[in-house]
TIRO-417986 format. One record per residue (C-alpha): x, y, z; residue in one letter; residue number from 1. Coordinates in Angstrom, 1 decimal, m for minus. Layout:
REM residues N
[[X, Y, Z], a, NUM] ...
END
This chain:
REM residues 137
[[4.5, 10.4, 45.8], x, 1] [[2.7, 11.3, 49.0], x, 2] [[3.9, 14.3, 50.7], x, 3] [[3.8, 14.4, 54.6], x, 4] [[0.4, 16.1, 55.0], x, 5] [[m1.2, 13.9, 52.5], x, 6] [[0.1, 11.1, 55.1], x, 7] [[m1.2, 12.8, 57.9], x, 8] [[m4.7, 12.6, 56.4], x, 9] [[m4.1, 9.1, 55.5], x, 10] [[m3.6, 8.0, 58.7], x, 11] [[m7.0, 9.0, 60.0], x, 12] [[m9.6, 6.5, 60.0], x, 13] [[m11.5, 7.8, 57.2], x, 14] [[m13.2, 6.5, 54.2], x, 15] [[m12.0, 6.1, 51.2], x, 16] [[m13.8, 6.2, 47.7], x, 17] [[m12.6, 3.5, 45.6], x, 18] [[m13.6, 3.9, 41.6], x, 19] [[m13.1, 0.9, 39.1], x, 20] [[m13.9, 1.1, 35.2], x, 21] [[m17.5, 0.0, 35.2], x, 22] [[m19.1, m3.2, 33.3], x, 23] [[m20.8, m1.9, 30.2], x, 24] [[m23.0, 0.7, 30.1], x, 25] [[m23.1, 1.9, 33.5], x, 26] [[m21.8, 4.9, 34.9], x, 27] [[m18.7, 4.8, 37.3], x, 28] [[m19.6, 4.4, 40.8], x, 29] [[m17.4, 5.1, 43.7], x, 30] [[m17.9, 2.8, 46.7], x, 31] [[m16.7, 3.5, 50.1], x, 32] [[m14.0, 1.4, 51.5], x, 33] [[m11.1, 1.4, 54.6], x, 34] [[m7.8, 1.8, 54.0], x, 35] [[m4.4, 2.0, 54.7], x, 36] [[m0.9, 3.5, 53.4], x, 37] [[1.8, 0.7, 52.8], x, 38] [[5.2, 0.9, 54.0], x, 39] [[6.2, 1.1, 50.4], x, 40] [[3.4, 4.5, 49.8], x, 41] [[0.7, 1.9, 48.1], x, 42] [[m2.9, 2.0, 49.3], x, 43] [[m4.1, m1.2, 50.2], x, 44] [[m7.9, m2.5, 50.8], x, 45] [[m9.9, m5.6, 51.1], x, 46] [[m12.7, m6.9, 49.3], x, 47] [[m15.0, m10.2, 49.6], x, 48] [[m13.9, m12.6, 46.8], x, 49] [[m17.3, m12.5, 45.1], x, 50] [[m17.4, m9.0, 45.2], x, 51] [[m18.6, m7.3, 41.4], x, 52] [[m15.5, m4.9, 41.7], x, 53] [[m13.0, m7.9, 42.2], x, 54] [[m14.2, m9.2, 38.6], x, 55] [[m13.7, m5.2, 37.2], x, 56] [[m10.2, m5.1, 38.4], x, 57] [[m9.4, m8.3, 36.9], x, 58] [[m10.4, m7.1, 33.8], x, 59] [[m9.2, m3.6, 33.7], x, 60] [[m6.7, m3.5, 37.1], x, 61] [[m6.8, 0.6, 37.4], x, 62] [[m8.2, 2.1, 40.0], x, 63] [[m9.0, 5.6, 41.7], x, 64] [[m9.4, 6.6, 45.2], x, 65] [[m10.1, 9.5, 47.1], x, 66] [[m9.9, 10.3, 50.5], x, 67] [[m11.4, 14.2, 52.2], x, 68] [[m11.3, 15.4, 55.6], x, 69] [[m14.6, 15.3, 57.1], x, 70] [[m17.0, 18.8, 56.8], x, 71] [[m16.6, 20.8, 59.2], x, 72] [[m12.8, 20.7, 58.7], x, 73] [[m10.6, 22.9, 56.4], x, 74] [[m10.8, 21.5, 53.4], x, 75] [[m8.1, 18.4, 52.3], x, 76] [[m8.5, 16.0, 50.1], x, 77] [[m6.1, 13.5, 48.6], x, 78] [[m7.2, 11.6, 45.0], x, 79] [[m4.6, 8.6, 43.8], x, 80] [[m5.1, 7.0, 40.2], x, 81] [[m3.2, 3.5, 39.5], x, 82] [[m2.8, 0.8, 38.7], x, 83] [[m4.2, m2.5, 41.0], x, 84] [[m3.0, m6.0, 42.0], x, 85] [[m5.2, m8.6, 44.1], x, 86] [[m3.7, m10.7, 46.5], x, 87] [[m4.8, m13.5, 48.6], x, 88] [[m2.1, m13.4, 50.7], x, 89] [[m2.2, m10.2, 54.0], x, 90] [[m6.0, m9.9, 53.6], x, 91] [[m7.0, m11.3, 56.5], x, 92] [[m4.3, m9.4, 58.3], x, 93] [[m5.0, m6.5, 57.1], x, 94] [[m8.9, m6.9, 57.5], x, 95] [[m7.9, m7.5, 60.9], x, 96] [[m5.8, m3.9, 61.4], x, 97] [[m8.0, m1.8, 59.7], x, 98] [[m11.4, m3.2, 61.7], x, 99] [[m9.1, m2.1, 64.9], x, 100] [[m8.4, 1.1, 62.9], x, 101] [[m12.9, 2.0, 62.3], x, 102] [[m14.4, m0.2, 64.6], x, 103] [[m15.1, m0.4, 68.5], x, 104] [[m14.2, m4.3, 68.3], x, 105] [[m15.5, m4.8, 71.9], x, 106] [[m18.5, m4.5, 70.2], x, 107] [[m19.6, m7.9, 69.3], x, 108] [[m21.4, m7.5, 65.7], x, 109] [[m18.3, m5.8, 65.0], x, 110] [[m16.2, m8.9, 65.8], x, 111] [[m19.1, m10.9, 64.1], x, 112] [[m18.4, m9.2, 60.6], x, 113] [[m14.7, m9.5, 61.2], x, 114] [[m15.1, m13.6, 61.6], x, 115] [[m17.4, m14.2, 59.1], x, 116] [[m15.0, m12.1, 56.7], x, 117] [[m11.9, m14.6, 58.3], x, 118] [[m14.0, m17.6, 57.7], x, 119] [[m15.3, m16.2, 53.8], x, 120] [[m11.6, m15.0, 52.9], x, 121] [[m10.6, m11.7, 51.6], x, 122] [[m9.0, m10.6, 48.6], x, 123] [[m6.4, m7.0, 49.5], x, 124] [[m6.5, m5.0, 46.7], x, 125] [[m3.2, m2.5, 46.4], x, 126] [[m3.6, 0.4, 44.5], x, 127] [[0.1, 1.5, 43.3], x, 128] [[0.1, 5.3, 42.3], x, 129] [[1.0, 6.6, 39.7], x, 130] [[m0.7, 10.3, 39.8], x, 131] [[m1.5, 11.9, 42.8], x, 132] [[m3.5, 15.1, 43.1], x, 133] [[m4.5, 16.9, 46.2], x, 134] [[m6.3, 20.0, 47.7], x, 135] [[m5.7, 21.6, 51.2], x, 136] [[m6.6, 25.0, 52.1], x, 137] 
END
């Protein structure tokens, strides 16, 4: 579904802007998150297991996300709608990759976070598209 510059964008450590169906009357509200592009053309993230979002997805597993080029930049953007599974399995692999991906992890509050997320647990959330849309001028 992605085409090759939509990878090319993916590939850069940027955010992403994952949306799941909000809990009652509240509006939707996009939360940044890393990412990466699976193998298989998935996006996959991570999430602490008591996160509110985790509970969202459970009950309605669709999800959007969207990913821009920073300003400054032409603009580029890349928006994926899906639907989600959670895993327990990868996440702390995968937390691992994408905190070498955004962070300086000679840093040592980086590697902080990363351990207490290790010790916690993770849950990797994988969006699997099923509409893709994108902008690049």
């Amino acid at each position: 579904m992605f085409r090759d510059e939509d990878l090319a964008l993916l590939a850069r450590p940027l955010y992403a802007f994952l949306t799941v169906a909000p809990r009652g009357e509240r509006w939707p509200a996009p939360r940044p998150v890393w990412f990466e592009v699976t193998d298989d053309g998935d996006v996959q993230m991570f999430s602490v297991p008591d996160a509110p979002k985790l509970d969202r997805l459970r009950e309605h597993p669709r999800a959007s996300v969207v990913v821009a080029a920073p300003s400054g930049e032409p603009e580029h953007w890349v928006a994926v709608e899906g639907s989600v599974t959670l895993h327990d399995q990868g996440g702390a692999e995968l937390t691992a990759r994408l905190a070498e991906r955004y962070w300086d992890m000679s840093d040592p509050n980086h590697q902080k976070f990363l351990d207490e997320w290790r010790t916690r647990g993770v849950v990797r959330i994988v969006v699997h598209p099923e509409v893709v849309n994108r902008f690049s001028a």
